[in-house]
C-alpha positions as CSV (number, residue, x, y, z in Angstrom):
1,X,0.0,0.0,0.0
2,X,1.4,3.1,-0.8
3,X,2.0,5.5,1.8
4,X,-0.5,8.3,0.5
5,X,-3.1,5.9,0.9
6,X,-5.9,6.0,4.0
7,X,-5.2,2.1,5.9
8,X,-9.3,0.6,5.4
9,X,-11.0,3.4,3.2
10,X,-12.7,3.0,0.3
11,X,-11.0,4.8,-3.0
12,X,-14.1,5.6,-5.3
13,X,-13.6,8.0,-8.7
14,X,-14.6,11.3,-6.9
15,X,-14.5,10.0,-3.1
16,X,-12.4,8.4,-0.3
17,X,-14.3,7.1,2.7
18,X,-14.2,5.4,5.4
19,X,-16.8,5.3,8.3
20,X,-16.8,4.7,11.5
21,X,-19.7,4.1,13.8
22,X,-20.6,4.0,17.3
23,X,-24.3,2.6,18.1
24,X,-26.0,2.8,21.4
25,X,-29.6,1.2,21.8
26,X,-30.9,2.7,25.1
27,X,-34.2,1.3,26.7
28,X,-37.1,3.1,28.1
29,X,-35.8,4.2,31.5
30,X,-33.3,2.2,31.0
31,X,-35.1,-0.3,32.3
32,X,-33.1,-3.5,32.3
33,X,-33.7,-6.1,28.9
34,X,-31.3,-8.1,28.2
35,X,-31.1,-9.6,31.8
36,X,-30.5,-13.5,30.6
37,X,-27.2,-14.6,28.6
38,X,-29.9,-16.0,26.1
39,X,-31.5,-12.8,25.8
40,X,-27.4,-11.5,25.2
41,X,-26.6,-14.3,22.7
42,X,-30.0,-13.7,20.6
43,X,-29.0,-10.1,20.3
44,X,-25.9,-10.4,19.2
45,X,-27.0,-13.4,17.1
46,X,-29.4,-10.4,15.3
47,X,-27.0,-8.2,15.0
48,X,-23.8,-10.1,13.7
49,X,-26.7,-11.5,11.2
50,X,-28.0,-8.1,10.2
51,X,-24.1,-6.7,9.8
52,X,-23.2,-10.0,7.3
53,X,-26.7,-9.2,5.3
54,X,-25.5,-5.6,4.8
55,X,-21.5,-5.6,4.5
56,X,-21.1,-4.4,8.0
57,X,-18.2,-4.8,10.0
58,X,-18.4,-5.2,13.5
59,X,-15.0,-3.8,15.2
60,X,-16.5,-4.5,19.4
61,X,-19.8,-5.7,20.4
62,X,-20.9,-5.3,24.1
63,X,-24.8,-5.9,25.0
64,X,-25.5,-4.1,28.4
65,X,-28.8,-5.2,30.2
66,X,-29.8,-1.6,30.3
67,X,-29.2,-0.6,26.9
């Protein structure tokens, strides 16, 4: 790679990207949820699925059982 190039970004005809994310999913009150590991592994299990289905990278997952 050559050093004028951005490490991960996506080199386009008119655009360089590269984004970056940080999603929180807060509940009502925070009242707690996810309060089971099964209730933790389904989530994730949705997620990771919903991330492969739409090229998404997943860097760090934490499920919280307030959140």
């Amino acid at each position: 790679m050559s050093k004028d190039k951005i490490e991960d970004a996506i080199y386009t005809r008119r655009h360089i990207y590269n984004f970056h994310y940080h999603l929180i999913w807060v509940t009502k009150y925070r009242n707690p949820t996810f309060t089971s590991e099964a209730l933790v592994n389904e989530m994730k299990e949705i997620l990771t699925t919903v991330a492969a289905d739409n090229e998404i990278v997943i860097e760090h997952m934490e499920v919280m059982p307030d959140h």
